[in-house]
C-alpha positions in Angstrom: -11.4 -4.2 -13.9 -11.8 -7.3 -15.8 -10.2 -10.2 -14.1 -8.7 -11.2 -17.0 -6.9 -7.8 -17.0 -5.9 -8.8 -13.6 -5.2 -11.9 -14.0 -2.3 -10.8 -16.7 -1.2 -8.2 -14.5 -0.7 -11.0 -11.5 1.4 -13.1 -14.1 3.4 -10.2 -15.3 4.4 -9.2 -11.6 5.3 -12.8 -10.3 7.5 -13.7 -12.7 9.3 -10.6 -13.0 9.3 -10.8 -9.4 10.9 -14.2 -9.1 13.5 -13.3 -11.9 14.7 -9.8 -9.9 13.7 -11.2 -6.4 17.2 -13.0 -5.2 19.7 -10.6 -6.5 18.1 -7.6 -5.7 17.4 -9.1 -1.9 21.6 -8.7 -2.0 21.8 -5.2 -4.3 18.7 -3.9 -1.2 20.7 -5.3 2.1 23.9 -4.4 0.6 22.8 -1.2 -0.4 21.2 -0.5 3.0 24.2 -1.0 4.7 26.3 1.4 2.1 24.8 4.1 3.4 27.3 4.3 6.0 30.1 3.2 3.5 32.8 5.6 5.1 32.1 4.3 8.8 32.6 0.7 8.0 35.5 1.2 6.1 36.7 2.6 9.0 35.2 -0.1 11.3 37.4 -2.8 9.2 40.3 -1.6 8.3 43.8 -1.8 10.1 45.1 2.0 10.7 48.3 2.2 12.5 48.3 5.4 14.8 49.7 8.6 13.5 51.5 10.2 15.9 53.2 13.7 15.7 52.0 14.6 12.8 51.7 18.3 11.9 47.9 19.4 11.7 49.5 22.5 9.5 47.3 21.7 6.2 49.1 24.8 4.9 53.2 23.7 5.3 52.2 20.5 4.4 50.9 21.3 0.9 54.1 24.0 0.4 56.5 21.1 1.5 55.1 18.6 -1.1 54.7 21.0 -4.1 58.2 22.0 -2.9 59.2 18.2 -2.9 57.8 17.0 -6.4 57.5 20.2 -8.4 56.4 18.3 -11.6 53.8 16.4 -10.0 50.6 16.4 -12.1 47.5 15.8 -9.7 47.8 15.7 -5.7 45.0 15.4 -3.0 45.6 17.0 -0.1 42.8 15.1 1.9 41.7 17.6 5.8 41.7 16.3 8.9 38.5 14.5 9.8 36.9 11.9 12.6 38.8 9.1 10.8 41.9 11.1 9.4 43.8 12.9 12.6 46.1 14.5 10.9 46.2 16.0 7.3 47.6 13.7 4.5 48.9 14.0 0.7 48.0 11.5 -1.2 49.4 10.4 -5.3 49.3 7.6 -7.9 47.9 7.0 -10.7 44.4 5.8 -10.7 43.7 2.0 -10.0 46.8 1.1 -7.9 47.7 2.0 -4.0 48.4 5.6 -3.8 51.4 6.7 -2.0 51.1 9.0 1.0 53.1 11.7 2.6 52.5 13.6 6.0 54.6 16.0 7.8 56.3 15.5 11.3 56.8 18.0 14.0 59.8 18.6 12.7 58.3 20.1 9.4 59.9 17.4 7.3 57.6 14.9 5.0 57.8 11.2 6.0 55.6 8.5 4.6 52.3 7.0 5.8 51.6 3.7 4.8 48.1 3.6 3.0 45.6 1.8 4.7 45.2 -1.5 1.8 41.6 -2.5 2.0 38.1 -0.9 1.7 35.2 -2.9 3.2 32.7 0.1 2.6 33.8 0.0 -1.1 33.3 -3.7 -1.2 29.9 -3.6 0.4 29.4 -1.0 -2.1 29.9 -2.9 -5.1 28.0 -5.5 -3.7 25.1 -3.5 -3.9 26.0 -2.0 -7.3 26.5 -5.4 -8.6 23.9 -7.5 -6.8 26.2 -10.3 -5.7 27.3 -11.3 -9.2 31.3 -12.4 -8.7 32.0 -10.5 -12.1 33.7 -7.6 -12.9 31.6 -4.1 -12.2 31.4 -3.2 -15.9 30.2 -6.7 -16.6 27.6 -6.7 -13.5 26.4 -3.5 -13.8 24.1 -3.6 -17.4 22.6 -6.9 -15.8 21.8 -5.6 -12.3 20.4 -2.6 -14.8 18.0 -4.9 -17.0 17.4 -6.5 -13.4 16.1 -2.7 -12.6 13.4 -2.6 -15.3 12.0 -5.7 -14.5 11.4 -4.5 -10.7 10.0 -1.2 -12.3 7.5 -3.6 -14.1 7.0 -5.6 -10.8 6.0 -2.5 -9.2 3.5 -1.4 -12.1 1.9 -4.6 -12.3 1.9 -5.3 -8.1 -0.1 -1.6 -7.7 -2.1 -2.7 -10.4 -2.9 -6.2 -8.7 -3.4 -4.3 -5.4 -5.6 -1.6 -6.6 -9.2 -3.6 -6.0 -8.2 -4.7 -2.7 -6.4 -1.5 -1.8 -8.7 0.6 1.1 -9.2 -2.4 2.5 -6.3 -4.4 2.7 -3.6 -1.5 2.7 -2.5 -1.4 6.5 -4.1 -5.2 7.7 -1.7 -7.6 8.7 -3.8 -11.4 9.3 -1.7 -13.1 11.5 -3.3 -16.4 12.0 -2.5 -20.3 10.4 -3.5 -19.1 7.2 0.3 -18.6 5.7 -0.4 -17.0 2.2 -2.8 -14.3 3.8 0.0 -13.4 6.3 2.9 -13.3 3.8 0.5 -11.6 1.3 -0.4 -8.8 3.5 3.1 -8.3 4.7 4.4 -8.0 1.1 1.6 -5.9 0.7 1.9 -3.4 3.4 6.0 -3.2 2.7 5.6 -2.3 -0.9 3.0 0.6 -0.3 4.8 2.1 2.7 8.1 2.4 0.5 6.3 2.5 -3.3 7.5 5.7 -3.4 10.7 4.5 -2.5 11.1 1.9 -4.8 9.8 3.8 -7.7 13.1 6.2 -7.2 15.5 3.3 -7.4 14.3 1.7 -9.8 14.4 3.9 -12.4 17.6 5.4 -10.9 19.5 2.4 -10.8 18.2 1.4 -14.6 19.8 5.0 -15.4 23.3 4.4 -13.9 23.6 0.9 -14.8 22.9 1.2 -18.6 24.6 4.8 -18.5 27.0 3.7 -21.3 24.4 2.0 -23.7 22.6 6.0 -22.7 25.2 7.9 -23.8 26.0 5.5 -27.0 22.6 6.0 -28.0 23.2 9.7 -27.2 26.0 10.0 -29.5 24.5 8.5 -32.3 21.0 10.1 -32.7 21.5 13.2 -30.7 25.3 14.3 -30.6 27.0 12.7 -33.0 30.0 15.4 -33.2 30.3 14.1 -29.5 29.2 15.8 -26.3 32.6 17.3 -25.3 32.1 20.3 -28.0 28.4 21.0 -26.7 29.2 21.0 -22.9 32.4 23.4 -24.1 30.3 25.8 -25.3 28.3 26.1 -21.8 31.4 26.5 -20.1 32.6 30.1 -19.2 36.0 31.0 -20.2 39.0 30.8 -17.5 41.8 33.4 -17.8 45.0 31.0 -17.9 46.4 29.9 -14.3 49.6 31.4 -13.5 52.5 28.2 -13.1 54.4 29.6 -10.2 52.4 27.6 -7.3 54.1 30.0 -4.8 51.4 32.8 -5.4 48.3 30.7 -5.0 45.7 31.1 -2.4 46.9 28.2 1.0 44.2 25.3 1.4 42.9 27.5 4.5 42.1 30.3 2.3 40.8 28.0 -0.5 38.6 26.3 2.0 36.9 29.9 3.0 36.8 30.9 -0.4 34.6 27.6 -0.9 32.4 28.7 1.7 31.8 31.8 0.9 31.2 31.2 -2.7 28.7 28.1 -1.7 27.4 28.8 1.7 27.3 26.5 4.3 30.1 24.0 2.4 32.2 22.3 4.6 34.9 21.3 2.8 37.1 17.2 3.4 39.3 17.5 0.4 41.6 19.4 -2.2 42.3 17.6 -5.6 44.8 19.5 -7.2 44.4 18.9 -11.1 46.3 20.1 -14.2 49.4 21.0 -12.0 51.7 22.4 -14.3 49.1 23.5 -16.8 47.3 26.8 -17.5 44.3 24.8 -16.7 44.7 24.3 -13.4 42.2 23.7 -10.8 41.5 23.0 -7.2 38.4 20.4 -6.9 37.1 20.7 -3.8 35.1 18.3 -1.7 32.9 18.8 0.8 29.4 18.6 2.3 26.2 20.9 2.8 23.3 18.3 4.1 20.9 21.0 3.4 21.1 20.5 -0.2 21.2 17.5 -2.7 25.1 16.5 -3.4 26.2 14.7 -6.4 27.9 11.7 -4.5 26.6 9.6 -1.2 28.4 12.3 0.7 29.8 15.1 -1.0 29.2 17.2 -3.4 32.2 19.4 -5.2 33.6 23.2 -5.9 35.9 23.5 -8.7 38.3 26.6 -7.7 41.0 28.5 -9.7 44.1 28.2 -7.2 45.5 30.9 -7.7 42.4 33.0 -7.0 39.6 31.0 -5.6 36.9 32.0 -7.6 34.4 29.3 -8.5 34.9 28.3 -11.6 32.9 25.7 -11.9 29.4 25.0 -9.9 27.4 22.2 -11.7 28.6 20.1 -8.7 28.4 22.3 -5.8 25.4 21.5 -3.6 22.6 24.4 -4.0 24.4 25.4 -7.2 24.4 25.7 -10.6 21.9 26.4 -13.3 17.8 24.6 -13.3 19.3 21.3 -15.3 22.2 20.7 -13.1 20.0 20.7 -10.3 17.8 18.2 -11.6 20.8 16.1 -12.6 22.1 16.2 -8.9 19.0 15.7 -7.6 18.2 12.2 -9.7 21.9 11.1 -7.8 20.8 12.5 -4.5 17.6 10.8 -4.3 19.4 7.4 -5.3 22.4 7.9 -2.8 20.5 9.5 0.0 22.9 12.0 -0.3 20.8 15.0 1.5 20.0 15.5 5.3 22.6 14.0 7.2 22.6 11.2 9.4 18.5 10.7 10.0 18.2 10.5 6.0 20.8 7.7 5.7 19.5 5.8 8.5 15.5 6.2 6.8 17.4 4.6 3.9 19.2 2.2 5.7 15.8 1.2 7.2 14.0 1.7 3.7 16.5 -0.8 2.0 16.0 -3.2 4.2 12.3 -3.2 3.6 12.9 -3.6 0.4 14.8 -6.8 1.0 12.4 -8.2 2.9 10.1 -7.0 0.4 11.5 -9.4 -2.1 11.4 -12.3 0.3 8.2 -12.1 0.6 7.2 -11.7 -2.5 9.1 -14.9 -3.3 7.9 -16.7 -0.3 4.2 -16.1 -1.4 4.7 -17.7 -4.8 5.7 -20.8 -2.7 3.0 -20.7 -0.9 0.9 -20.3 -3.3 1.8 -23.2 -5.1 2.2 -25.1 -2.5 -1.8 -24.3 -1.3 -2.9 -25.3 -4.9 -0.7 -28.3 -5.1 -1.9 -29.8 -1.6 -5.7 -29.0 -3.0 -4.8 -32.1 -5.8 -5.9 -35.6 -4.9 -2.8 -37.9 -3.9 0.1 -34.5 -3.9 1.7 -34.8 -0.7 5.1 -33.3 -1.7 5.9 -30.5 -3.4 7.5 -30.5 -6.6 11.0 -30.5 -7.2 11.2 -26.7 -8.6 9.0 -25.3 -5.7 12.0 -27.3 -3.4 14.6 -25.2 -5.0 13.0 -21.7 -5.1 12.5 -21.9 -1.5 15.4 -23.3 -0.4 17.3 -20.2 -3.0 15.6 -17.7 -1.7 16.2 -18.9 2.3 20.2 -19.4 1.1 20.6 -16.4 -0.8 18.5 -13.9 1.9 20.1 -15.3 5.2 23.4 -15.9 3.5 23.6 -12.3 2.0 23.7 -11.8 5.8 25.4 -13.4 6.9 28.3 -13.3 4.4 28.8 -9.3 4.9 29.1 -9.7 8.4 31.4 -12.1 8.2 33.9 -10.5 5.6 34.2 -7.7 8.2 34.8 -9.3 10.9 37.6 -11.3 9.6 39.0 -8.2 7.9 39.5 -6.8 10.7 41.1 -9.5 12.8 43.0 -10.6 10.0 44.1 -6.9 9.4 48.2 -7.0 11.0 48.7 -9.7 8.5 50.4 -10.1 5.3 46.9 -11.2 3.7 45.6 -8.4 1.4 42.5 -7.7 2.9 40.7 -7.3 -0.5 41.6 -11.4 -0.8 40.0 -11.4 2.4 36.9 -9.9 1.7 36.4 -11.6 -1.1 36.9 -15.0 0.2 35.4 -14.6 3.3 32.0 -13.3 1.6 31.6 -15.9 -1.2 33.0 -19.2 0.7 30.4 -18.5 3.7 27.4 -17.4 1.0 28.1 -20.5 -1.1 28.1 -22.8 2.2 24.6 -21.0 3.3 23.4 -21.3 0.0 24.8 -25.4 -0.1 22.9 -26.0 3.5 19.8 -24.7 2.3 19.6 -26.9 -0.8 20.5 -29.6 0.7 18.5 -29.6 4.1 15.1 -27.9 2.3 14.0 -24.4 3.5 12.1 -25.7 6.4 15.2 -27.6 8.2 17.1 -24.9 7.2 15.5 -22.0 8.4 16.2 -21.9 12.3 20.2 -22.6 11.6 20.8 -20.1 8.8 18.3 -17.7 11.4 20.9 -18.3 14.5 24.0 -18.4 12.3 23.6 -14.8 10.8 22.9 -13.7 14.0 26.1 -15.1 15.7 28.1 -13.3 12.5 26.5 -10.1 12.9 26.8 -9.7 16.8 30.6 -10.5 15.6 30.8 -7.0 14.8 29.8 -5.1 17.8 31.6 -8.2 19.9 35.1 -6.9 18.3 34.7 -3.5 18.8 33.9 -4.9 22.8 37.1 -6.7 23.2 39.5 -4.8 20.8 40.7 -3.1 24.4 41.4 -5.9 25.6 43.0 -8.1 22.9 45.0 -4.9 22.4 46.3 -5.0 25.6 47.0 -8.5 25.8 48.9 -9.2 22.5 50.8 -6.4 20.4 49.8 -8.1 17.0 45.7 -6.9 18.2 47.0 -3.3 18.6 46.3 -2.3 15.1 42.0 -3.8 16.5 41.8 -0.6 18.6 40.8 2.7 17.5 39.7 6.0 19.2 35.8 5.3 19.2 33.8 8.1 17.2 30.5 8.3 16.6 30.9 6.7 12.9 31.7 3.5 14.8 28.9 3.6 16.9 26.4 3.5 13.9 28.1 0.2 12.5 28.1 -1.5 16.0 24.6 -0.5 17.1 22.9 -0.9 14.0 24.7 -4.3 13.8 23.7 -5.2 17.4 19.9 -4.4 16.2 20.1 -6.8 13.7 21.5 -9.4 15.6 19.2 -9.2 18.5 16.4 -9.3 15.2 17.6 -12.3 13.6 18.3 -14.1 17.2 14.7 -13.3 17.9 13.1 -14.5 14.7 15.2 -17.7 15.3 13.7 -18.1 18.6 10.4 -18.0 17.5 10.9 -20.0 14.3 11.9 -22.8 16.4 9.2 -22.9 18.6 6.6 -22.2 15.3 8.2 -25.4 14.0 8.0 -27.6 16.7 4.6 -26.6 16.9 3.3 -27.5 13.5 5.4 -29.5 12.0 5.0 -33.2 11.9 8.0 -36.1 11.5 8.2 -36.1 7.7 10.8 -35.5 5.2 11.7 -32.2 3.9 10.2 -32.6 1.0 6.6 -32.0 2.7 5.1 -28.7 2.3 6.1 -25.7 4.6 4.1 -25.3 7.7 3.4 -21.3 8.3 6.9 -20.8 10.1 7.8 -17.1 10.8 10.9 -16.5 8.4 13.0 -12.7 8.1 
């Protein structure tokens, strides 16, 4: 290859690299840790106990259609690790829905909904890279962000391809810098290309899904795609209104899985209630087979029946093209395999964060190594300052930020603050401050306290869950901090303690690497080769 050709190919990834680099290090970490969206929602949040409730799934659901007999759509929402007792929960969409259990007695009585959802927000993060905008404003950015890092990738394999058998799997560690940060970003995007290939064009997909089906409508359907998917639809007999004759949630819920074997159904969405329409949307799990969400996929049933009527959704199901439909979500959400898949994506996102640190890291050094090579340079230029010091403020203050807002959602939880204002506020007053600190101290002075303060917030997390006992027993405003411990909190606290015994450790030695090597100048000097995450 001409190296020219190369030479073009180098340009192209860089710069798309440094455009995508500091908010997909936030859409990768926070994405990483939404795999386990449902456990650290239930981590955070402040869940009064439930006690006496009925686990009768069946009187429940008779009681409430019983209780609101015009009622259009209800979720009756099973018993699970984080739910002790079965629930049904209304509203309309957007606002806090209202929920109703039933006592030993048999009667209804309401349950205060749990206001909050740190998994969500961690979530969104991801799906919005950081950006404090609005999700439908975020999203078609993040997307454009997504075909940039597609072009990174294609132009980084092409870079890498002279070098590749003999470079692939070394890692130089020695005082030349670039060579070290070069072959780890090297070695972490082969390892995951695969990987990254996926969500990239995945996330390009979902985040410009309305400018898709726009262009959709005008070139390809333009009498709209309701009529077309209609016509692939088999036709339902009409439901019959009187509820009392439909099949009980316990039957529904073995009709499920004998229709779509090895289902394991969490929840009943009653739709169309009232209608000759009317449907039983199931949710549930199978890890043996691609779902269409993170966790579940979905069984549409006739209630009155419980035949499938609909399969597009259900996991194993459903014709060739709906497979391949699923299967693009699956691959994005990690949504197959159970808990060791989510935690190799876990593991895999953060790769790819680090991924983009490093690639960001070696264009400073690399500028830096050609600036110090020109008579009379001894500082770097201002715009090299700033990169480095973003990319340190934005990485270790993604970090630290998300630990954080957990934390003090939770201990803040038994107060009249809505915990969404806490998430929120928590998260972008400690990035900004991480992201200030950086600027102003240069990435070098920087480093070691941004290191040893994201490690503090994350061992935060696993620190709570330590003393929620005992603040629990000590003052009754801290009994709303302890919860029956199930495994789900056992990911979030040892995953957390990982990390924090990680980032304590890189600390460590990126202390003693600096006092080593550097020498009493400003910050403005060029970076020694200091370890950084």
């Amino acid at each position: 290859m001409k190296a020219a050709t190369l030479r073009n190919y180098l340009s192209v990834h860089t710069w798309t690299g440094i455009l995508a680099g500091t908010l997909l290090f936030i859409a990768f970490y926070a994405g990483a840790l939404s795999m386990f969206v449902p456990e650290i929602t239930h981590w955070s949040r402040a869940e009064p106990a439930r006690n006496n409730a009925s686990q009768d799934d069946d009187a429940l659901v008779a009681a409430f259609f019983a209780a609101h007999p015009s009622i259009e759509n209800a979720t009756l929402v099973l018993p699970s690790a984080s739910n002790t007792a079965p629930l049904m929960r209304w509203g309309p969409r957007g606002t806090t829905p209202r929920q109703v259990e039933l006592d030993a007695q048999g009667q209804l009585r309401p349950v205060a909904a749990p206001a909050g959802e740190a998994g969500r927000f961690v979530d969104y993060l991801h799906r919005k890279g950081g950006l404090p905008l609005a999700l439908d404003s975020a999203e078609p950015v993040i997307g454009l962000i997504a075909l940039l890092y597609a072009l990174a990738l294609i132009s980084g394999v092409v870079v890498l391809l002279p070098s590749l058998v003999k470079d692939l799997f070394v890692l130089r560690i020695g005082r030349n810098a670039k060579r070290l940060w070069l072959d780890l970003h090297n070695l972490l995007g082969v390892a995951s290309l695969p990987f990254h290939v996926v969500m990239a064009l995945s996330a390009a997909v979902f985040c410009l899904h309305d400018w898709i089906y726009d262009a959709q409508g005008t070139l390809i359907y333009p009498q709209g795609l309701r009529p077309v998917t209609a016509r692939t639809q088999p036709q339902r007999p009409p439901v019959t209104l009187d509820r009392t004759a439909w099949r009980s949630p316990t039957q529904l819920v073995q009709d499920a899985a004998h229709a779509v074997p090895g289902f394991s159904a969490s929840a009943i969405e009653y739709r169309g209630l009232g209608t000759p329409k009317a449907s039983a949307f199931m949710a549930g799990t199978d890890d043996a087979h691609f779902k269409r969400r993170p966790r579940e996929g979905f069984a549409v049933l006739d209630p009155a029946t419980g035949a499938l009527v609909q399969n597009n959704t259900a996991p194993g199901q459903g014709s060739a093209m709906a497979r391949a439909v699923v299967s693009f979500f699956a691959l994005h959400f990690g949504s197959y395999g159970g808990a060791p898949v989510r935690l190799l994506y876990a593991v895999l996102g953060v790769m790819g964060a680090l991924l983009f640190y490093t690639g960001n890291v070696l264009w400073i050094e690399s500028r830096s190594k050609r600036l110090r090579q020109q008579p009379g340079m001894v500082e770097q230029p201002r715009h090299v300052r700033m990169i480095a010091a973003i990319n340190l403020g934005v990485s270790l203050g993604c970090v630290a930020s998300i630990s954080l807002a957990l934390v003090t959602t939770r201990w803040l939880g038994a107060t009249t603050l809505a915990p969404d204002t806490v998430l929120h506020g928590t998260y972008y007053a400690t990035f900004t401050a991480c992201l200030v600190w950086a600027l102003a101290r240069g990435a070098q002075q920087a480093t070691v306290g941004l290191l040893a303060f994201a490690a503090l917030a994350t061992a935060l997390i696993p620190l709570t869950s330590a003393i929620a006992p005992l603040a629990a027993s000590l003052a009754p405003w801290a009994e709303i901090l302890d919860k029956p411990y199930t495994h789900g909190l056992a990911w979030v606290d040892g995953l957390s303690a990982a990390g924090a015994a990680l980032l304590a450790a890189l600390a460590w030695i990126t202390r003693r690497q600096t006092g080593r090597h550097s020498t009493p100048t400003s910050h403005a000097d060029f970076p020694t080769p200091v370890l950084t995450p």
